[in-house]
RODO-2510 file (C-alpha; in nm, 4 decimals, decimal comma):
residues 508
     n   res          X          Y          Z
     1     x    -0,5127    -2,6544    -0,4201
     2     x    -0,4479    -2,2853    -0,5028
     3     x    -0,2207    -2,2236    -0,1799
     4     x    -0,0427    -2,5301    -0,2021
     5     x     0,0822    -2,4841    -0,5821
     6     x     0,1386    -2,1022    -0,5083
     7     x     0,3457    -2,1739    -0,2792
     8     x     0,5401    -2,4378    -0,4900
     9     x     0,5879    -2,1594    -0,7196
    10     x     0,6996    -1,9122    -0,4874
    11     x     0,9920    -2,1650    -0,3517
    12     x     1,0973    -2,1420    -0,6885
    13     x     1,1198    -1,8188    -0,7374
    14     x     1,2666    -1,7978    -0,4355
    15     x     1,5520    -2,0526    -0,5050
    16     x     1,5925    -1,9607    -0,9202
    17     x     1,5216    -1,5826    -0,9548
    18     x     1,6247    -1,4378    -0,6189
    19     x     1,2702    -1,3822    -0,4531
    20     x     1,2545    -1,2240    -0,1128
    21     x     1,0379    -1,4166     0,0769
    22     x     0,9675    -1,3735     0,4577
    23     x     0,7275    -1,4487     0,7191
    24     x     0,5124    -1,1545     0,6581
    25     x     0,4579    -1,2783     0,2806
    26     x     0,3950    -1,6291     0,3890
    27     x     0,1231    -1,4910     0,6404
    28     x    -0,0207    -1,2712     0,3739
    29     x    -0,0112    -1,5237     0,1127
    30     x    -0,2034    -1,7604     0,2813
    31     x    -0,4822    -1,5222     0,4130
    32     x    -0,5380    -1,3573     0,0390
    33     x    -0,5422    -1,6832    -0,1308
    34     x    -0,7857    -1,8299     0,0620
    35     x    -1,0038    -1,5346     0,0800
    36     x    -0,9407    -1,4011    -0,2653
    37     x    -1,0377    -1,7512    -0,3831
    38     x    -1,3545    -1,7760    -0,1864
    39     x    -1,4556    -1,4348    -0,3805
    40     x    -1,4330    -1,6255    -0,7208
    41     x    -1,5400    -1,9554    -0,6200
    42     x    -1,8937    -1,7762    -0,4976
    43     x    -1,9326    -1,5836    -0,7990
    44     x    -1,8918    -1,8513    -1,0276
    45     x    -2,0901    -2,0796    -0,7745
    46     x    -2,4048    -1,7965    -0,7854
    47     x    -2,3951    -1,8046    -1,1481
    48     x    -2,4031    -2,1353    -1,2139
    49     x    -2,6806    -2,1891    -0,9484
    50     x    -2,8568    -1,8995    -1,1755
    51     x    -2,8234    -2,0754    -1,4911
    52     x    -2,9358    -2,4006    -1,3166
    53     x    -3,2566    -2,2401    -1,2973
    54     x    -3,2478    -2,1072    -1,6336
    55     x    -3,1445    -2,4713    -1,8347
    56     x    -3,1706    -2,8131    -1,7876
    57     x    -2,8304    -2,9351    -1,9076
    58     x    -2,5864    -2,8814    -1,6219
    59     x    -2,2714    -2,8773    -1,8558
    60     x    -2,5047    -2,5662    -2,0882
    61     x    -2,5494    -2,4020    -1,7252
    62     x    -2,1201    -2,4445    -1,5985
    63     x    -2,1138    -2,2649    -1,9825
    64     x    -2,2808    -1,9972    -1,9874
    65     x    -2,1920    -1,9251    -1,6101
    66     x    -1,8352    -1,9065    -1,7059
    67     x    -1,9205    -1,7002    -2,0569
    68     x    -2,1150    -1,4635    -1,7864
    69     x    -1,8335    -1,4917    -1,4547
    70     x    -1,5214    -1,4966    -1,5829
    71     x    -1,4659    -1,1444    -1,7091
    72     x    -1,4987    -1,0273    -1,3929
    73     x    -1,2861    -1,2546    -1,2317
    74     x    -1,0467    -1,1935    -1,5028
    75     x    -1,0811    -0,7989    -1,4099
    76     x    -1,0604    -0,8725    -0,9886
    77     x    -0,7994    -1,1333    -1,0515
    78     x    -0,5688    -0,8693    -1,2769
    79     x    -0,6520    -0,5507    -1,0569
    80     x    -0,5293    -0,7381    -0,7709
    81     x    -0,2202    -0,8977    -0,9320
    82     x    -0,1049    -0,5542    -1,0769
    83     x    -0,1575    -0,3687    -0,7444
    84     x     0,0560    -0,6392    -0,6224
    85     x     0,3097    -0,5958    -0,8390
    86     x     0,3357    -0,1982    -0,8214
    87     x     0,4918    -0,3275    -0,5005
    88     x     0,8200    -0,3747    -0,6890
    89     x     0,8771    -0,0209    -0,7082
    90     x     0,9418    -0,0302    -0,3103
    91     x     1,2384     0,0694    -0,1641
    92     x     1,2086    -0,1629     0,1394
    93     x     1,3321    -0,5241    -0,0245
    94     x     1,0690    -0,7167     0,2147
    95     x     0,8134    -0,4872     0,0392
    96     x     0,8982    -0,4891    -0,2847
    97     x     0,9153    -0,9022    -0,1927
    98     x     0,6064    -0,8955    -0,1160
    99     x     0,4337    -0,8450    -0,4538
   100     x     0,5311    -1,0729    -0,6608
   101     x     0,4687    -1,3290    -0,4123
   102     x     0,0998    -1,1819    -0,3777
   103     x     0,0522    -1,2097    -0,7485
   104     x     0,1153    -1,5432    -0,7831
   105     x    -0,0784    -1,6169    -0,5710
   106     x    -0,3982    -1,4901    -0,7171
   107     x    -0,3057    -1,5466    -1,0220
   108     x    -0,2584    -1,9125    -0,9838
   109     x    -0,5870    -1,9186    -0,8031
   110     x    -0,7569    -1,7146    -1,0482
   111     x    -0,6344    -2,0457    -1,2762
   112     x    -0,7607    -2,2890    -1,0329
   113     x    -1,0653    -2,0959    -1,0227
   114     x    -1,1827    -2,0935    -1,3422
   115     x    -1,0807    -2,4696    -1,4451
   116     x    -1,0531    -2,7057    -1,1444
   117     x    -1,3798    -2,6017    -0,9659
   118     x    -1,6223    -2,5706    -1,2687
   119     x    -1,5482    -2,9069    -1,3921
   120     x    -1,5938    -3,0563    -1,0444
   121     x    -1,9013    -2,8367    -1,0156
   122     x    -2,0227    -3,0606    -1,3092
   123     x    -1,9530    -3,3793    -1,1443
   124     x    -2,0922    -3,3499    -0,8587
   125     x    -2,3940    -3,2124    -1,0548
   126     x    -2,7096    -3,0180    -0,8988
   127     x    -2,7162    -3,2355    -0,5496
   128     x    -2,4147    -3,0345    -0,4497
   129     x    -2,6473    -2,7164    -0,3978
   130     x    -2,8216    -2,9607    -0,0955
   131     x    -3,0718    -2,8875     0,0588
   132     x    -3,2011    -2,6695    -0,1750
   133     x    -3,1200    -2,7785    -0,5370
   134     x    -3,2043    -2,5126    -0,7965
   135     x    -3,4035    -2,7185    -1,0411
   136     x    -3,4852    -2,6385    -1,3732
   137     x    -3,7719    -2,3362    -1,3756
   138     x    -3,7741    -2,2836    -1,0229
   139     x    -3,7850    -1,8921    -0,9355
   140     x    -3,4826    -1,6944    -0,8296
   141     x    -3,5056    -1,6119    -0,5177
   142     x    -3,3002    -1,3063    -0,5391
   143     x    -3,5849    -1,1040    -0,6904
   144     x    -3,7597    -1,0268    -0,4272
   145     x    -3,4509    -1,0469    -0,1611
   146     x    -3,2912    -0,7941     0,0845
   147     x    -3,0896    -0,6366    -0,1847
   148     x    -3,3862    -0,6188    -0,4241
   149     x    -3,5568    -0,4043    -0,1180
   150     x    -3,2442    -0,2245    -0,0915
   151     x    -3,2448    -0,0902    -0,4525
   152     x    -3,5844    -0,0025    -0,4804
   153     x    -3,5583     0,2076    -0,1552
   154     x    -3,3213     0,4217    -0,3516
   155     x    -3,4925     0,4812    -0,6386
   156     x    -3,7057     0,7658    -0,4889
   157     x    -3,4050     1,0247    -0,3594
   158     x    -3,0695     0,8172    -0,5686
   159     x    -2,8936     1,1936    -0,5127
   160     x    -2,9460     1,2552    -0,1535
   161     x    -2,9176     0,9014    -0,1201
   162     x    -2,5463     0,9397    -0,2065
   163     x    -2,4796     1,2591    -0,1296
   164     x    -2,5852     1,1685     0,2518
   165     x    -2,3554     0,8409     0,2276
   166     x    -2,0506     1,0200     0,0982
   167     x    -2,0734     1,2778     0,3371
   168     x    -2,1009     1,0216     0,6416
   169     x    -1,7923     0,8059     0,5062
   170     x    -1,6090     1,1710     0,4710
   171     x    -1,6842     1,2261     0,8342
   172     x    -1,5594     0,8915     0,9098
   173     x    -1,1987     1,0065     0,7350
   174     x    -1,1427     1,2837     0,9957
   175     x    -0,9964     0,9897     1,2239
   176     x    -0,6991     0,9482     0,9961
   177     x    -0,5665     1,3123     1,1920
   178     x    -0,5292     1,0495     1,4598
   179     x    -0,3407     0,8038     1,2961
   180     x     0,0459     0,7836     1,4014
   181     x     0,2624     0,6129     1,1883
   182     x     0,6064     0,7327     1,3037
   183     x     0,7093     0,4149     1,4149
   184     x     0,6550     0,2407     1,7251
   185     x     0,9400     0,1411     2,0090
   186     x     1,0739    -0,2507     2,0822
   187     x     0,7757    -0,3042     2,3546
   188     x     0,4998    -0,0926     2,1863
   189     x     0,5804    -0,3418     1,8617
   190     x     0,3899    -0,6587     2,0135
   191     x    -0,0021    -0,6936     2,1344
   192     x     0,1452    -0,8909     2,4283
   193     x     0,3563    -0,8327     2,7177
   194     x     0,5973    -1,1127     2,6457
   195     x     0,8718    -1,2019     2,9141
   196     x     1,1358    -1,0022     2,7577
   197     x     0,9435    -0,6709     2,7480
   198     x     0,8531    -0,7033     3,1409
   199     x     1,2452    -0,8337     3,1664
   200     x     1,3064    -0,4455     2,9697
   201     x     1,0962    -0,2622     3,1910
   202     x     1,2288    -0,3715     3,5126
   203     x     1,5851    -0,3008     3,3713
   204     x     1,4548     0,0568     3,2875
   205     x     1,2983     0,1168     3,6522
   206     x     1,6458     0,0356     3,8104
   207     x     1,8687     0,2933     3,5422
   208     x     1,9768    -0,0372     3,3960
   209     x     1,8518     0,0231     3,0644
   210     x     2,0371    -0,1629     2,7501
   211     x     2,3325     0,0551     2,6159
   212     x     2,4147    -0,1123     2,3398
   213     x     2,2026     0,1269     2,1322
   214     x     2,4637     0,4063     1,9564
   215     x     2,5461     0,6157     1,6874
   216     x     2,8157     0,4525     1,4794
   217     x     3,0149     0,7653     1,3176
   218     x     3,2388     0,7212     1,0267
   219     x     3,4758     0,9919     0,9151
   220     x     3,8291     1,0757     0,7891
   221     x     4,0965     1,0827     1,0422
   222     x     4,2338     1,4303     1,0293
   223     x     3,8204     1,5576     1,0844
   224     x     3,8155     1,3128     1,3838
   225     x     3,9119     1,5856     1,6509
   226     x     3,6290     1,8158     1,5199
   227     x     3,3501     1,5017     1,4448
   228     x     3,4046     1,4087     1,8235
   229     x     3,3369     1,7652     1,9499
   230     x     3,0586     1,8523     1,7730
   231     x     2,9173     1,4737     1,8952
   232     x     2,9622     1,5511     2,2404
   233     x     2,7303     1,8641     2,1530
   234     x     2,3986     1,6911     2,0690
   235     x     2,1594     1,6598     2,3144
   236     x     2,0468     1,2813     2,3774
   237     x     2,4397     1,1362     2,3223
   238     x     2,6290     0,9730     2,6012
   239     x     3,0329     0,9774     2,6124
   240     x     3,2149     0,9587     2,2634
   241     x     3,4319     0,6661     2,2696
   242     x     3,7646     0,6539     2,1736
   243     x     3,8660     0,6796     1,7832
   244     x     3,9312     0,3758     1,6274
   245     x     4,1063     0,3219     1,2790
   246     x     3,9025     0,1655     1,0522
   247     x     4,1096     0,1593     0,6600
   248     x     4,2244     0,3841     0,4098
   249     x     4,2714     0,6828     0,6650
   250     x     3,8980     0,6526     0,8178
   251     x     3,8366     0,6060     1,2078
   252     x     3,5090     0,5479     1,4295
   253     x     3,3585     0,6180     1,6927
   254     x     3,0106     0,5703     1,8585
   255     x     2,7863     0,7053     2,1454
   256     x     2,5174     0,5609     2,3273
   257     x     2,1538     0,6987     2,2274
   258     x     1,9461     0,7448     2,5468
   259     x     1,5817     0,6435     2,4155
   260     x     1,4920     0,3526     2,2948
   261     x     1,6336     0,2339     1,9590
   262     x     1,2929     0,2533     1,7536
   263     x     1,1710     0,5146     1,8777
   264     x     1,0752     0,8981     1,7269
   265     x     1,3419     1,0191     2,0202
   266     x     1,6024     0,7974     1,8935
   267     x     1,5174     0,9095     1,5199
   268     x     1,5508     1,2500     1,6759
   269     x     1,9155     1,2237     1,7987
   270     x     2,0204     1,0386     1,4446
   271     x     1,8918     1,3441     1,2485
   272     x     2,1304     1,5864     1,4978
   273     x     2,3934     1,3272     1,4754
   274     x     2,3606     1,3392     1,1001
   275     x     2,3585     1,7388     1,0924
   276     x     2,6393     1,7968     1,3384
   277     x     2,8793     1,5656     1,1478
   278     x     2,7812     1,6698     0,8284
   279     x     2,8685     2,0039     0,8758
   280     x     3,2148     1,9356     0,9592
   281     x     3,4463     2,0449     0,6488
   282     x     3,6668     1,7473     0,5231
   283     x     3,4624     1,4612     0,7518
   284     x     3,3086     1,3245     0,4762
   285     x     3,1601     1,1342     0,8157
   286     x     2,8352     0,8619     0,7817
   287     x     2,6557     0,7590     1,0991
   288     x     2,4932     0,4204     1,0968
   289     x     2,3527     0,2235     1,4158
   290     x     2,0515     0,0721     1,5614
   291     x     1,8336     0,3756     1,5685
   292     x     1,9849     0,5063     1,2228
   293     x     1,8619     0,1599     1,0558
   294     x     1,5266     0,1912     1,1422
   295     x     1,4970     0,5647     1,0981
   296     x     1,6039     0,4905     0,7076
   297     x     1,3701     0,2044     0,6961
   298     x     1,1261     0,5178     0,8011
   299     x     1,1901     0,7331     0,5220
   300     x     1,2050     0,4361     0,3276
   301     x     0,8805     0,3169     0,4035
   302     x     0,7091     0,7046     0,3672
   303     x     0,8936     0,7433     0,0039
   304     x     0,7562     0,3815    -0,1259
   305     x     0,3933     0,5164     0,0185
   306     x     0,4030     0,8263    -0,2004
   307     x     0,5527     0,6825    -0,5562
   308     x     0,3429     0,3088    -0,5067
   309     x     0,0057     0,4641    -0,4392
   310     x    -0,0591     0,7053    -0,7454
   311     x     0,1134     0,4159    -0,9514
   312     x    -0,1771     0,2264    -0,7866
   313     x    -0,4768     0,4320    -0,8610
   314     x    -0,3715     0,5149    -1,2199
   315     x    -0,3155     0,1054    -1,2914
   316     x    -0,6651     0,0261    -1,1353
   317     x    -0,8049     0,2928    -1,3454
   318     x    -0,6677     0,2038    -1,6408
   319     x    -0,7838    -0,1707    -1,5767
   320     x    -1,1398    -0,0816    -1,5057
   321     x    -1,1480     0,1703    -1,8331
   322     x    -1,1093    -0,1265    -2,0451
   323     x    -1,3268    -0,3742    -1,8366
   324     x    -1,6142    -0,1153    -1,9019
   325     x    -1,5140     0,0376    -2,2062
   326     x    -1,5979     0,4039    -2,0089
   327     x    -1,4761     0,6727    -1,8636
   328     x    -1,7036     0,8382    -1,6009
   329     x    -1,7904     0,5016    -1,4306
   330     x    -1,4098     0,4034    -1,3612
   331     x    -1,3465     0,7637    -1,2248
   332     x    -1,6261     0,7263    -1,0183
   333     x    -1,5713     0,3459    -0,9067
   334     x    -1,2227     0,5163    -0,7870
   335     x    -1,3274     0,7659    -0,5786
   336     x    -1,5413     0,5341    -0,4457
   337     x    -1,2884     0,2833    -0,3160
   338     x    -1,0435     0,5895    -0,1853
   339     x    -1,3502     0,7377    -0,0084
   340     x    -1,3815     0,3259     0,1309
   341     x    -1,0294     0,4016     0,2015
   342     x    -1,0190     0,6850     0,3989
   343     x    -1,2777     0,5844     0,6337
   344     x    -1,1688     0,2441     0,6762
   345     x    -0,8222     0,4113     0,7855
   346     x    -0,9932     0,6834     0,9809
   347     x    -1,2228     0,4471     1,1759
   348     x    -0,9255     0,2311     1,2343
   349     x    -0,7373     0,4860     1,3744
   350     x    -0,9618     0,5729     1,6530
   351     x    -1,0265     0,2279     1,7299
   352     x    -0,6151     0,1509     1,7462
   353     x    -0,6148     0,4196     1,9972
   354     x    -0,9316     0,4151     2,1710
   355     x    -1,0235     0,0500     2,2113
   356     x    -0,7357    -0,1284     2,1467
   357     x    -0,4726     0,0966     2,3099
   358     x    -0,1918     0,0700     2,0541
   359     x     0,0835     0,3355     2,0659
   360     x     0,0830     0,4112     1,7350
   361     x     0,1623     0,2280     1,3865
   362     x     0,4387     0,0792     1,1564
   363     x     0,5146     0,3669     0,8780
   364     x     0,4891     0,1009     0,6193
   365     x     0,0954     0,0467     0,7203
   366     x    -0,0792     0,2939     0,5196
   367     x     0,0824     0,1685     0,1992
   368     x     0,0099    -0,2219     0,2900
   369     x    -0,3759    -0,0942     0,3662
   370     x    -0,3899     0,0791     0,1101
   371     x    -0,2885    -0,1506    -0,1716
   372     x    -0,4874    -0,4550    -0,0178
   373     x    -0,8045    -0,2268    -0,0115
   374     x    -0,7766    -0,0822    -0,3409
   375     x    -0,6723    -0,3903    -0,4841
   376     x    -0,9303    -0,6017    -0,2922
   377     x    -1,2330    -0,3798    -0,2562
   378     x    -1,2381    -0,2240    -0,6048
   379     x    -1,3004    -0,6819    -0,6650
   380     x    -1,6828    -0,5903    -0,5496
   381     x    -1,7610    -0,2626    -0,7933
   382     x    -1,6198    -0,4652    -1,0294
   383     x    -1,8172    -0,7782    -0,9675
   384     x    -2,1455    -0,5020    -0,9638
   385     x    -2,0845    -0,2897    -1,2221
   386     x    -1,9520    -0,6166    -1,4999
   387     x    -2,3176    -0,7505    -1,3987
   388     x    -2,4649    -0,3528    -1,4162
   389     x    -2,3026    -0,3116    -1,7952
   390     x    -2,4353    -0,6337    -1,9109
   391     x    -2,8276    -0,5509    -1,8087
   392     x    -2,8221    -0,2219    -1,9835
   393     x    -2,7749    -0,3560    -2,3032
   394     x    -3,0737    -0,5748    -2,2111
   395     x    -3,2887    -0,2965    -1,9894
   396     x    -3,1425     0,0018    -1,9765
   397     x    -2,8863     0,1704    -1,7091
   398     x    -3,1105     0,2359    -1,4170
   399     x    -3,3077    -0,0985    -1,4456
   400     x    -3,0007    -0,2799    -1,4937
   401     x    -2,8327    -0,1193    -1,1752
   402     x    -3,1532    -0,2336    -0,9776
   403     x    -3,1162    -0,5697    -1,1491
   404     x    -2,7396    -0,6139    -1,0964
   405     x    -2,7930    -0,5345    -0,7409
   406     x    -3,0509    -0,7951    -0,6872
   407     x    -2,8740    -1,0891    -0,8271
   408     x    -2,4908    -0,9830    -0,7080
   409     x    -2,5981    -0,8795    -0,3774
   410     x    -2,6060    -1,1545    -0,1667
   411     x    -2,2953    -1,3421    -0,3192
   412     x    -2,1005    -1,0321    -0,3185
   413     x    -2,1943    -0,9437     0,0552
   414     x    -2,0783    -1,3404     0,1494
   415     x    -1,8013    -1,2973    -0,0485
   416     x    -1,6687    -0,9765     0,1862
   417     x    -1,8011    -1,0943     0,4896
   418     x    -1,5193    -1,4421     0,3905
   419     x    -1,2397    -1,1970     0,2928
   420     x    -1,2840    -1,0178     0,6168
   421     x    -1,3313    -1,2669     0,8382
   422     x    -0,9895    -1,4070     0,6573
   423     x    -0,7953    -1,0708     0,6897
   424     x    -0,9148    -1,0778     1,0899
   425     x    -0,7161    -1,3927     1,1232
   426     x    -0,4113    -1,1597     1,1158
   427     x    -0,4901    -1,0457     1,4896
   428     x    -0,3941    -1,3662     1,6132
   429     x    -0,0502    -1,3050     1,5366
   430     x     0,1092    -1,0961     1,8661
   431     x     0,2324    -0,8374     1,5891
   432     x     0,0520    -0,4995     1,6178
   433     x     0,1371    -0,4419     1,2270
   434     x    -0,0326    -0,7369     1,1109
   435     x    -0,2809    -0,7132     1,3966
   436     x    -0,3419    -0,3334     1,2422
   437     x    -0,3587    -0,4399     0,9046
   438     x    -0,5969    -0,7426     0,9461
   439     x    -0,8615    -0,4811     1,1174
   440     x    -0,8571    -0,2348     0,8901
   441     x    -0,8646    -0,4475     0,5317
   442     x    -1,1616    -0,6396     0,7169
   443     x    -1,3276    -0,3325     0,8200
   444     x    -1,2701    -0,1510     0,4721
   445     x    -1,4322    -0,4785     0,2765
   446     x    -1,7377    -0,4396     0,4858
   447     x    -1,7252    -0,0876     0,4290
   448     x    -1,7091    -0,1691     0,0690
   449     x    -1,9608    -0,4647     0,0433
   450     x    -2,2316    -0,3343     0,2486
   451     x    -2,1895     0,0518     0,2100
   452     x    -2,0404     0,1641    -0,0642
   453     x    -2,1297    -0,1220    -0,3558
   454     x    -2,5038    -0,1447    -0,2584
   455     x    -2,5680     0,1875    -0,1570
   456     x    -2,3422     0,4935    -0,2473
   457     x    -2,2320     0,3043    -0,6131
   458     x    -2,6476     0,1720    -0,6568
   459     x    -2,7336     0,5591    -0,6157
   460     x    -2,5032     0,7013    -0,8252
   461     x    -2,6017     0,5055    -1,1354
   462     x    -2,9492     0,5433    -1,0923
   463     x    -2,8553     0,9047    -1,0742
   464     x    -2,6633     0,9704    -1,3069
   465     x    -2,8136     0,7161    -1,5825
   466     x    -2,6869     0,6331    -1,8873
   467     x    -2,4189     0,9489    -1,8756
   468     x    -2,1771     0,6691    -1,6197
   469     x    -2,1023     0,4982    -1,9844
   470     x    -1,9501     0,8204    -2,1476
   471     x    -1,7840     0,8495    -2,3944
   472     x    -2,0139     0,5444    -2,5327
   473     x    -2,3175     0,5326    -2,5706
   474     x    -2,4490     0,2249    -2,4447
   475     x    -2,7774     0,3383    -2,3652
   476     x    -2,8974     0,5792    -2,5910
   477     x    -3,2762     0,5591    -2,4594
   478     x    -3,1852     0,6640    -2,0895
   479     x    -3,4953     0,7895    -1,8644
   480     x    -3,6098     0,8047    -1,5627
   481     x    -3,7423     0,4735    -1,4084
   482     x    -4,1231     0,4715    -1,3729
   483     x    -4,3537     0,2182    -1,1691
   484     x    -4,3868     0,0399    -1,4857
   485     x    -4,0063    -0,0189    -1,4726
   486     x    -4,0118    -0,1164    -1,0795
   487     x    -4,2378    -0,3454    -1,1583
   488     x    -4,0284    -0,5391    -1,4296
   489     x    -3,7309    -0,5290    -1,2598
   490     x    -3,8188    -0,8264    -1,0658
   491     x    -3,9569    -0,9697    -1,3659
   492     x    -3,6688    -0,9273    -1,5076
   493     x    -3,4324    -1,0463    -1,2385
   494     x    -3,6598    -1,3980    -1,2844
   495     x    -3,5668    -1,4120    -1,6654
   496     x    -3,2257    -1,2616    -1,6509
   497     x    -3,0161    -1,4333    -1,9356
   498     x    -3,3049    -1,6253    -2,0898
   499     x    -3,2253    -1,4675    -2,4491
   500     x    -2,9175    -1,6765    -2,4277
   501     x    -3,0312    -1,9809    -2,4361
   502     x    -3,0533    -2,0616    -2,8148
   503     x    -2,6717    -1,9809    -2,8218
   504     x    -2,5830    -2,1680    -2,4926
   505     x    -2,5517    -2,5344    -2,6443
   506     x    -2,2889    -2,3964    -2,9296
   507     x    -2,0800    -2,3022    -2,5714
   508     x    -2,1084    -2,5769    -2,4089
***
């Protein structure tokens, strides 16, 4: 329901306010809204089972669920569709394209989300959860689950615990050294040997190479004679053709580039081109082409990467600042997710070369990873720490981050494993962009779900304590956690929420 009326949507901005909208979007779009919506749907779902345990009345349960859920929905939802739409501020029009259509897209399944599902939720009532229904007073059985044991292996050693995890993921973020993204030539561009590529190599075996690849030079007519010799100067152009006039006193000309026309080599003979012909006094000359068009989509692409990105991290910041109403933990939620970032990329980039073979990558991929991984994976700290904020009002900062662990952890670790398995889909699309992108947004969401929100996020709460919350002071009485505490945390995990059942009815 979500995909179909985003995409209604994005028709009409498409048709009305002059949307770009290509095949890369419509791949995207399809693969985020499906696994972005999955991530909500099995929060809410998880809560609601939770309350079903807690109260009788189904429609008191879908209440409180969504009283509990939807802030951090609300928080993924908005992270994601403002990363999306710091996209705008590309240079590249596909790019820029490419974020509002994004947005929309969660946003209208945030909508969907949060209305259609919990009132069919209530229909269908508790027989939906077959086989195993969560009746009323039946234990949770995320108490005493993997994730529980997870937490309370921390406890001991929380600092070396994270201290050992950073430094591993750090490690992991030497491969980005090895991570080309220069561009890649016409064959290297597909993860297939299609007919026309082995059709291009044969050519290129028997010096009968395409030729139509030039530098297209523009320039004034009495600089022509100079602009032609300094031309037949740079290394890597064939024969200068004849001038021909143009208008208003300009003339062109063009040479064939020997390399192929997306290639560095190429790029290499458009920047002499550029600097030969620039130099001449009075040319006023431009050089366009094949090679020249992809070179500025180049610098295009590496400009849009370093303005989009710090716009990025400073937007996601500000968003999770007033989710938690604190300083240190956003900070620290942030260099989380680059850390994610950085090895995701860096593991990538050894498995691009090393397993997969690729020649390199598109110069528009870091930015694309990026944004989909901060955008995406910050969705799980926020889905933790929401959950970690509301137990310390209730038991204190490093109980509640043992707490929040228990009951997010499996829902959150389902929810990745969906988004990744979404984002993988991308491979089977003969595209090594897409192909590139799909591997490393799956393998940074596992990174995220299984790594860095249960372990290196876990042990720096538990930590650093109630000090995350600065400047507030949201847990005045922070201390160490005892075996006293241990013990209640899966006490507690059992009765989570049970002081809000007087109020629960009024909800409803």
């Amino acid at each position: 329901m979500a995909y179909t009326i985003s995409g209604g949507v994005v028709y009409l901005l498409a048709k009305y306010a002059d949307l770009t909208v290509n095949g890369q979007s419509q791949a995207i779009l399809g693969i985020l809204v499906i696994g972005a919506g999955t991530d909500y749907a099995l929060l809410l779902v998880a809560r609601y089972r939770e309350e079903l345990r807690k109260h009788e009345d189904r429609h008191v349960a879908i209440a409180v669920a969504l009283h509990r859920a939807t802030p951090a929905i609300l928080a993924s939802a908005a992270t994601v569709v403002v990363g999306m739409l710091c996209l705008t501020l590309a240079d590249l029009n596909p790019t820029a394209g490419l974020g509002p259509v994004n947005a929309v897209g969660v946003a209208v399944t945030f909508l969907v989300m949060v209305t259609l599902l919990p009132a069919l939720l209530v229909i269908c009532g508790r027989w939906v959860f077959w086989p195993k229904r969560p009746t009323h007073g039946s234990s949770e059985p995320t108490a005493s689950g993997l994730w529980a044991r997870v937490g309370r292996g921390i406890v001991p050693r929380p600092r070396a615990v994270w201290l050992v995890t950073g430094g591993v993921l750090l490690i992991a973020c030497l491969g980005l050294f090895r991570l080309e993204t220069s561009g890649l030539s016409t064959e290297d561009t597909y993860t297939q040997e299609f007919d026309s590529i082995k059709g291009q190599k044969v050519l290129v075996e028997h010096g009968l190479q395409d030729s139509s690849n030039t530098a297209q030079v523009v320039t004034d007519v009495d600089a022509v004679d100079d602009v032609v010799a300094v031309l037949e100067d740079v290394d890597g152009l064939g024969t200068v053709t004849d001038p021909q006039p143009v208008s208003d006193g300009r003339v062109y000309v063009e040479a064939t580039i020997d390399a192929d026309i997306s290639s560095t080599a190429a790029f290499d003979v458009v920047e002499a081109t550029r600097d030969a012909v620039h130099a001449v006094d009075g040319a006023d000359a431009l050089v366009g082409g094949g090679s020249a068009f992809y070179l500025d989509t180049k610098v295009a692409s590496d400009r849009d990467t370093r303005v989009i990105i710090p716009v990025v991290l400073v937007v996601v910041l500000l968003i999770l600042v007033v989710l938690l109403r604190a300083v240190v933990a956003p900070l620290l939620l942030m260099g989380t997710v680059v850390l994610s970032f950085g090895a995701a990329l860096g593991i990538s980039a050894l498995i691009f070369e090393y397993v997969l073979g690729f020649a390199g990558s598109d110069p528009s991929f870091p930015l694309f990873a990026f944004v989909f991984l901060v955008a995406l994976g910050i969705d799980y700290n926020i889905f933790l720490m929401t959950r970690v904020r509301e137990e310390t009002a209730r038991h204190g900062t490093r109980q509640g981050s043992l707490i929040a662990l228990s009951s997010t952890g499996g829902v959150i670790t389902s929810a990745g494993l969906v988004l990744a398995a979404t984002f993988l889909t991308l491979g089977t699309i003969p595209v090594v962009f897409l192909a590139e992108l799909g591997l490393a947004v799956a393998l940074g969401v596992l990174l995220d779900t299984m790594v860095v929100r249960s372990i290196l996020v876990t042990a720096l709460n538990l930590d650093l304590g109630a000090r995350i919350w600065w400047p507030s002071r949201l847990d005045p009485d922070d201390a160490p956690l005892t075996e006293a505490d241990l013990a209640e945390v899966e006490e507690a995990v059992l009765h989570a929420g049970e002081d809000d059942q007087e109020a629960a009815p009024a909800r409803a």
